[in-house]
MITIMI-846437 format. One record per residue (C-alpha): residue number from 1; x, y, z. Coordinates in Angstrom, 3 decimals. Each point is the difference from the previous one (the first is absolute). Layout:
! MITIMI-846437
<r nr="NUM" px="X" py="Y" pz="Z"/>
...
! end
This chain:
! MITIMI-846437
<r nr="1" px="0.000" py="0.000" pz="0.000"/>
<r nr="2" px="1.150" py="3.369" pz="-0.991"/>
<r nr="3" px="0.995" py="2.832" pz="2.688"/>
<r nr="4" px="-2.661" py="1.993" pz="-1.877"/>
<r nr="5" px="-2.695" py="-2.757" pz="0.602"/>
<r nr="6" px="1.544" py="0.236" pz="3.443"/>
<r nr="7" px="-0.525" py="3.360" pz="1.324"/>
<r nr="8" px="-3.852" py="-0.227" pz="-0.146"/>
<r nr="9" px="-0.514" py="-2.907" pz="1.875"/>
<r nr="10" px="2.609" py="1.419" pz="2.911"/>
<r nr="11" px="-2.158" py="3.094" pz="-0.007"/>
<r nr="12" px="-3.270" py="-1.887" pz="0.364"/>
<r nr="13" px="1.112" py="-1.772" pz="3.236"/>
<r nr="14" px="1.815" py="3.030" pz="1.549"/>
<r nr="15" px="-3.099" py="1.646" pz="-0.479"/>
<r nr="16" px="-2.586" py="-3.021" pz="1.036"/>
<r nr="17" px="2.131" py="-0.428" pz="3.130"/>
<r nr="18" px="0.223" py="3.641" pz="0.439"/>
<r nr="19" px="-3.413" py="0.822" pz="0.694"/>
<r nr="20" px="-0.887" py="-3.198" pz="1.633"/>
<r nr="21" px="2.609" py="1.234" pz="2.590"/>
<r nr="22" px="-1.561" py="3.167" pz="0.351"/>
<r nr="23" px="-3.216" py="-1.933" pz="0.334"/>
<r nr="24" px="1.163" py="-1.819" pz="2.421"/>
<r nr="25" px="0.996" py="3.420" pz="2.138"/>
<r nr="26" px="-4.028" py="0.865" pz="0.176"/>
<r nr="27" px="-0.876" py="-3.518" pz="0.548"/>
<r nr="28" px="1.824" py="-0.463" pz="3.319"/>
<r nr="29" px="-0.596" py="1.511" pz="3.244"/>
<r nr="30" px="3.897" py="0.998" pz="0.317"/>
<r nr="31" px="-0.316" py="2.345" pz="-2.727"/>
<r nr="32" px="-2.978" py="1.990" pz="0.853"/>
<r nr="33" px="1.902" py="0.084" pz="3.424"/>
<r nr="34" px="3.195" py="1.432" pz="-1.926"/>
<r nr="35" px="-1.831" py="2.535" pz="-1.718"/>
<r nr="36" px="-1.844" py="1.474" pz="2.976"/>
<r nr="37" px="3.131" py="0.400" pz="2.011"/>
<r nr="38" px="1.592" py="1.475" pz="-2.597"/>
<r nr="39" px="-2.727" py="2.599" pz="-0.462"/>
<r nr="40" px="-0.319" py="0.179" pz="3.661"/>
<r nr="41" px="3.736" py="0.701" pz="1.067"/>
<r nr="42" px="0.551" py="2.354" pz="-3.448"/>
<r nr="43" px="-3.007" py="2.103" pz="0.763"/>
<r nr="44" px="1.082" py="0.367" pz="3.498"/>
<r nr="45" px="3.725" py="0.845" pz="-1.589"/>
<r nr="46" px="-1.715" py="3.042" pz="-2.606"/>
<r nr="47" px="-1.999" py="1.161" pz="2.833"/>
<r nr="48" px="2.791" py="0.563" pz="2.385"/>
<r nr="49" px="2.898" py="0.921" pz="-3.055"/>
<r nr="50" px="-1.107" py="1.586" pz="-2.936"/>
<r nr="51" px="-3.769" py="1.925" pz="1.595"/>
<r nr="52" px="2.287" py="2.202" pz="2.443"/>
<r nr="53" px="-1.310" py="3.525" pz="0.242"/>
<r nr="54" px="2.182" py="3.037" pz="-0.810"/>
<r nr="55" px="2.664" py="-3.204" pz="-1.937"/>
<r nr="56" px="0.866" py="-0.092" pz="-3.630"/>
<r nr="57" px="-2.094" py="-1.702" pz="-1.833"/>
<r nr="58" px="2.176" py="-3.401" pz="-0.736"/>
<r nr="59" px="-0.313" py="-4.391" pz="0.387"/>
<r nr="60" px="3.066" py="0.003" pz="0.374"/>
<r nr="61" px="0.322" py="-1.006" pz="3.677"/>
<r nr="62" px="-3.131" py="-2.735" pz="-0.919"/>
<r nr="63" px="1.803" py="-1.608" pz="-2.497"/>
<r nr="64" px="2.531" py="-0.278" pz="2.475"/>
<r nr="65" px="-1.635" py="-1.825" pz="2.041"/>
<r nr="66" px="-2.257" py="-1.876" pz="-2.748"/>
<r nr="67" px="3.594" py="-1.485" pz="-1.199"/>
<r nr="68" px="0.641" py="-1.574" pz="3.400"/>
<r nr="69" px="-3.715" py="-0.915" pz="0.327"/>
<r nr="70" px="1.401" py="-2.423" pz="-2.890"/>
<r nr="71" px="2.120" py="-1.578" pz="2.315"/>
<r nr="72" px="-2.442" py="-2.204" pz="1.572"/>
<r nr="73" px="-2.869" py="0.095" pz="-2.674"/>
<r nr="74" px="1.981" py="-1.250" pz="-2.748"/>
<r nr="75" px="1.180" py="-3.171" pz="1.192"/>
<r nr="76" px="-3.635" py="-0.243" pz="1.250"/>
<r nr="77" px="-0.897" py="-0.339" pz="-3.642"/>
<r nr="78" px="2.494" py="-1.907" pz="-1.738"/>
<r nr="79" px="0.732" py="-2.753" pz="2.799"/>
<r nr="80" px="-2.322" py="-1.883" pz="-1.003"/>
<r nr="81" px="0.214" py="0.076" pz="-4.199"/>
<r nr="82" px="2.023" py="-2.960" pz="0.067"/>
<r nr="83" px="0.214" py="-1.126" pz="3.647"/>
<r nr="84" px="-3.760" py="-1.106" pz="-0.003"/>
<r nr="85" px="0.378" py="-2.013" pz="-3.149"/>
<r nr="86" px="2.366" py="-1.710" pz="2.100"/>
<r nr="87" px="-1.948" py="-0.842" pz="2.628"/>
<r nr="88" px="-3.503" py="-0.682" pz="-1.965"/>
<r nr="89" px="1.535" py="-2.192" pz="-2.605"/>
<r nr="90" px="-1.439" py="2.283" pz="-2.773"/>
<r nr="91" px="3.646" py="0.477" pz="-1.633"/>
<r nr="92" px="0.057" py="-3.806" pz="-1.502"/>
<r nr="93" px="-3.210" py="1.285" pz="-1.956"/>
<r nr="94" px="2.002" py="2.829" pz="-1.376"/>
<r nr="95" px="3.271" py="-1.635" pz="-0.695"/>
<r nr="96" px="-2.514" py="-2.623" pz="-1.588"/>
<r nr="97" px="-1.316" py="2.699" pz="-2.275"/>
<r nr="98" px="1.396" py="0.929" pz="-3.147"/>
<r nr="99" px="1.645" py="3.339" pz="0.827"/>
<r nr="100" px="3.657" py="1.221" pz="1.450"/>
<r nr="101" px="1.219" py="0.317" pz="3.440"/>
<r nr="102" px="0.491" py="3.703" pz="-1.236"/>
<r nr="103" px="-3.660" py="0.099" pz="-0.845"/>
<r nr="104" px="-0.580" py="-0.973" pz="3.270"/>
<r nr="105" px="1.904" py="2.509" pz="1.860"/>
<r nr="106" px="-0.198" py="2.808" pz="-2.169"/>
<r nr="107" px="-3.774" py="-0.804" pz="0.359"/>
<r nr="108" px="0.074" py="0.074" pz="3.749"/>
<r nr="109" px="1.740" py="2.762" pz="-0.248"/>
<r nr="110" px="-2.284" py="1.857" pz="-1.825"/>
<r nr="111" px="-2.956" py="-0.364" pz="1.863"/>
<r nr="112" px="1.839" py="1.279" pz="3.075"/>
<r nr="113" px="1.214" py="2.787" pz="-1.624"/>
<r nr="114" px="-4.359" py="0.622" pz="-1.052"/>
<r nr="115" px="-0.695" py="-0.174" pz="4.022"/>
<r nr="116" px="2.472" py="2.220" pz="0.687"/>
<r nr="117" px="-1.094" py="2.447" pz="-2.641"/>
<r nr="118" px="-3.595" py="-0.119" pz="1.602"/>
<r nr="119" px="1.665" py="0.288" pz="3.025"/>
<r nr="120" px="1.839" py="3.507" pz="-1.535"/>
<r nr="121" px="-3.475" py="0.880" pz="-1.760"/>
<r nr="122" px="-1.600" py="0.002" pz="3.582"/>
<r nr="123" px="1.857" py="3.322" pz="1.127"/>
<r nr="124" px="-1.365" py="1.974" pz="-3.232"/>
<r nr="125" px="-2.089" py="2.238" pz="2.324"/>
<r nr="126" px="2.971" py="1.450" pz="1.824"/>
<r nr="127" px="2.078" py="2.037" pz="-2.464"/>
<r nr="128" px="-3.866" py="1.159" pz="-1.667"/>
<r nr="129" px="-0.734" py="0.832" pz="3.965"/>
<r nr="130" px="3.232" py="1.810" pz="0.396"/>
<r nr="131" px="-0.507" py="2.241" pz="-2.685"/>
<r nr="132" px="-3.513" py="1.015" pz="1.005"/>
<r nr="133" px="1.210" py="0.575" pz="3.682"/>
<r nr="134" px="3.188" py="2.135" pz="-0.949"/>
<r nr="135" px="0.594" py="3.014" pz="-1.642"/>
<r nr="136" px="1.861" py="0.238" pz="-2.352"/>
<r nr="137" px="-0.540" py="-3.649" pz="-1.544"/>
<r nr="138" px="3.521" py="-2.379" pz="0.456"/>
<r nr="139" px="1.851" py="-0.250" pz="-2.887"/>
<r nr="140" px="-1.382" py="-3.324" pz="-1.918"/>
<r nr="141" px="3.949" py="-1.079" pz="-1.109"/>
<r nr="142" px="0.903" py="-0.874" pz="3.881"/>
<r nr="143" px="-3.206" py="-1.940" pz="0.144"/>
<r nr="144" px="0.046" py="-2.013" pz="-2.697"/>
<r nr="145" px="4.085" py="-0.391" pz="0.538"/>
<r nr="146" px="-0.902" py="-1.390" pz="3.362"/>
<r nr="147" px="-2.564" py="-2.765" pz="-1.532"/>
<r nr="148" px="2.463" py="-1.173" pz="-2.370"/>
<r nr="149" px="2.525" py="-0.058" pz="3.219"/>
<r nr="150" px="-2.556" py="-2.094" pz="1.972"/>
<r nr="151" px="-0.647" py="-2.287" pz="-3.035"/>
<r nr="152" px="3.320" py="-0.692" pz="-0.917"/>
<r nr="153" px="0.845" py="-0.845" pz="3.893"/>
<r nr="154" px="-2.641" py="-2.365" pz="-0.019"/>
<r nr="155" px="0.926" py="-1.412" pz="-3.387"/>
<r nr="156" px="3.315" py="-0.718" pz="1.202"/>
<r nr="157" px="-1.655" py="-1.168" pz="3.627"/>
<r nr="158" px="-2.354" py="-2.730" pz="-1.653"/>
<r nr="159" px="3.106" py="-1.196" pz="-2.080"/>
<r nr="160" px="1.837" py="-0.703" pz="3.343"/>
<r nr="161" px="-3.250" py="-1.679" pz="1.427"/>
<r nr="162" px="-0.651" py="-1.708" pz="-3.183"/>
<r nr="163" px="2.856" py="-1.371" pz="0.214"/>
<r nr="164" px="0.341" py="-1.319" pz="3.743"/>
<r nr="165" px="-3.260" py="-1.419" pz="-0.416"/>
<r nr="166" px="1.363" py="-2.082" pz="-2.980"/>
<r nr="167" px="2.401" py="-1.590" pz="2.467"/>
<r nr="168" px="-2.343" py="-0.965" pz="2.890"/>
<r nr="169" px="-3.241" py="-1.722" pz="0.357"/>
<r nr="170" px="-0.340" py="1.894" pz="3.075"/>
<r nr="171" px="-1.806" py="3.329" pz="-0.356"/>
<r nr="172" px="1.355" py="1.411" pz="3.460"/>
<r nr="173" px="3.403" py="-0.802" pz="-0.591"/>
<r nr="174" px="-0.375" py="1.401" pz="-4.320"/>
<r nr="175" px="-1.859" py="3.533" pz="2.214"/>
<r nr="176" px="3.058" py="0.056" pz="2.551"/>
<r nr="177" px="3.017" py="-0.210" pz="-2.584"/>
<r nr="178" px="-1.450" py="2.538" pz="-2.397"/>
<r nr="179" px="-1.273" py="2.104" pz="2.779"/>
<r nr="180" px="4.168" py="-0.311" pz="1.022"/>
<r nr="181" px="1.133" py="0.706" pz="-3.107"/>
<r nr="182" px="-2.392" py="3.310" pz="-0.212"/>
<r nr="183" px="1.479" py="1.164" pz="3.380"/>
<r nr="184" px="3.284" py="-0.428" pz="-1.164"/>
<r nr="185" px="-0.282" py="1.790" pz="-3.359"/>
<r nr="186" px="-1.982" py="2.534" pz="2.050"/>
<r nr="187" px="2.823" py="0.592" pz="2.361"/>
<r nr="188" px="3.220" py="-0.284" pz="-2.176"/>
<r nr="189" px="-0.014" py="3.436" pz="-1.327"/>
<r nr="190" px="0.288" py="1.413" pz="3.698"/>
<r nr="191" px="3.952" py="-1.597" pz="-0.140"/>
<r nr="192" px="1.919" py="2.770" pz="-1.692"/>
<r nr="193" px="2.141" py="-1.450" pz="-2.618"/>
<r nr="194" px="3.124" py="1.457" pz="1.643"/>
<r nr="195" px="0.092" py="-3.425" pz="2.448"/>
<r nr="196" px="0.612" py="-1.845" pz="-3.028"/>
<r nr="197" px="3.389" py="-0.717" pz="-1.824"/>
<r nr="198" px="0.993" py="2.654" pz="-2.705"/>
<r nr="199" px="-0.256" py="-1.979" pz="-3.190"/>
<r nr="200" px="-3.352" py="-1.144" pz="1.334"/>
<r nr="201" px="-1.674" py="3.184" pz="1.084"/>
<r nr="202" px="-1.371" py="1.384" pz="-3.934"/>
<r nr="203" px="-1.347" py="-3.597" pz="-0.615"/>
<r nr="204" px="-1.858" py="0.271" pz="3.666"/>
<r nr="205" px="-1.503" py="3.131" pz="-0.603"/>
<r nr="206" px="-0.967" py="-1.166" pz="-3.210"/>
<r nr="207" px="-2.213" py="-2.741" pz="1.486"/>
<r nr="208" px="-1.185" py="2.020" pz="2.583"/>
<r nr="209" px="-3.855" py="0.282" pz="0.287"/>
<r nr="210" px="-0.539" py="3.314" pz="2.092"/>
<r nr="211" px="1.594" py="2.308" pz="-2.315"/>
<r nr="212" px="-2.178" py="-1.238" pz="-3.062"/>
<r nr="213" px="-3.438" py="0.146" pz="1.933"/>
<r nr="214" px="0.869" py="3.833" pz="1.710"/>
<r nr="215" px="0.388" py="1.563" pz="-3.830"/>
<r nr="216" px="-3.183" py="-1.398" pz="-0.724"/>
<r nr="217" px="-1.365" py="1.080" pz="2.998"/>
<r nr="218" px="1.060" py="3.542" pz="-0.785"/>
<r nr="219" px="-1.485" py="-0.759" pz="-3.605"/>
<r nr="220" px="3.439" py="-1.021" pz="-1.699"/>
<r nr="221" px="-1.042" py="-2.735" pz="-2.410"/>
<r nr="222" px="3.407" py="-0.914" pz="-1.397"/>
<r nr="223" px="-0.483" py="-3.115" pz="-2.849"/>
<r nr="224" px="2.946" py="-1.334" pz="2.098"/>
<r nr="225" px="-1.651" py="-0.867" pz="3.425"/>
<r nr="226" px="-3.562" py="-1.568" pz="-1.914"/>
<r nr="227" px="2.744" py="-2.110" pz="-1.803"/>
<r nr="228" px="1.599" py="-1.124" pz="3.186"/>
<r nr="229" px="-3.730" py="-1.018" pz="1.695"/>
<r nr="230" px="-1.066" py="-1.856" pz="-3.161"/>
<r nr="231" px="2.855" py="-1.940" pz="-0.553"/>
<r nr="232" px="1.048" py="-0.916" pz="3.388"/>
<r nr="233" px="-3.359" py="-1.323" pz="0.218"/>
<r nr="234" px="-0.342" py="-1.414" pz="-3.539"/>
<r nr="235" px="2.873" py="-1.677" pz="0.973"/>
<r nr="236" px="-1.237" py="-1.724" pz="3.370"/>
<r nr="237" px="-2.988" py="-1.322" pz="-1.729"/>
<r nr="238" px="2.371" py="-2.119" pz="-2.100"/>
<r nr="239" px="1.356" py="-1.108" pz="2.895"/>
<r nr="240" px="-3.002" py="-1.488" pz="1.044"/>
<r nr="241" px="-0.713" py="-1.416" pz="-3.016"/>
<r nr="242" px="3.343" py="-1.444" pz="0.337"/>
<r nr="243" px="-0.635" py="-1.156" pz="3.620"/>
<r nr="244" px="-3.483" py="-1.297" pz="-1.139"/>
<r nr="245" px="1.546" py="-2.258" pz="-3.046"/>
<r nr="246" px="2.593" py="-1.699" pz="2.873"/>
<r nr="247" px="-2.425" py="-0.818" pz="1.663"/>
<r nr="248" px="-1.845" py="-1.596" pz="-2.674"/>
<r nr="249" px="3.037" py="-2.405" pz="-1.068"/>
<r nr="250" px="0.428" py="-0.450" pz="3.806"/>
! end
């Protein structure tokens, strides 16, 4: 069969699996659970940050804290793409099936990344609120700067958990490494370069993440940092897909 014969049939699965994922979000009490706390802790976080009297008109300081609210509600989402096929037995259906492990995963992935857009879609009201309550109107560049911050963090945060849960049938051990693995990412860019060796120290600050989400918090999209997001976390779903085929031949 052809590579052009190919293509179509990958892009059926990805998106079959895709939206039964997302599906699967509305179909289970955990993600109706998700997306009220969500709402719950990021209205509390506009209310208190960005609807300050006699303040500039900004979300900055909420996507601040949206990005860390990704901490524990990504791995909340992706720990169980994989991890409950595990446990439920459903995978032998799907590596029955005619499709690719990278069907599978870039699939999974998919319909995470569809939750967490709803997720994203849910805060709509603020920045419309924010303007009405504030005079003059914020600038809309910082704004939509910061959503494309928050989405690429998460992109990059569901590529970690995708890919913990790819390694575990257990869906609290998938939620604890990825959760890790945010904190970590999180907290590396508050360790100045300076502690590292010389030849090492561009390369460092090259990978670090805080530097890449404050420009687009101040409304700096630079082609450069959405590169580094996308295929940092293009590259982790491969690595599932990889982790998911050894376990197949296992």
């Amino acid at each position: 069969m052809s590579a052009a014969r190919r293509v179509p049939g990958f892009a059926r699965a990805v998106r079959a699996i895709a939206l039964r994922e997302a599906a699967s979000f509305f179909r289970l009490p955990s993600g109706w659970i998700t997306l009220a706390l969500w709402q719950a802790v990021s209205a509390a976080g506009f209310l208190l940050l960005a609807l300050r009297p006699g303040e500039p008109a900004t979300m900055r300081a909420f996507f601040a804290l949206a990005g860390w609210l990704a901490l524990p509600v990504a791995p909340a989402v992706s720990m169980r793409l994989l991890s409950e096929e595990y446990r439920a037995g459903t995978i032998e259906p799907l590596w029955g099936a005619p499709i690719s492990e990278w069907a599978i995963v870039w699939g999974k992935f998919t319909g995470a990344l569809l939750f967490l857009g709803a997720l994203m879609v849910s805060t709509a009201p603020y920045p419309i609120a924010l303007a009405l309550a504030s005079d003059p109107a914020p600038d809309l560049g910082p704004i939509l700067a910061g959503y494309l911050s928050l989405a690429l963090l998460g992109t990059l945060a569901l590529s970690i958990g995708l890919v913990a849960s790819a390694c575990t049938s257990g869906q609290t051990l998938a939620f604890l490494a990825s959760a890790f693995a945010m904190l970590l990412i999180l907290l590396v860019p508050v360790v100045p370069p300076s502690f590292a060796p010389e030849p090492l120290r561009p390369a460092l600050a090259a990978l670090f993440i805080g530097v890449r989400l404050d420009d687009l918090a101040k409304g700096v999209i630079d082609v450069s940092h959405v590169a580094y997001f996308v295929s940092i976390s293009a590259w982790l779903v491969l690595v599932a897909g990889l982790v998911l085929k050894l376990r197949r031949l296992a």
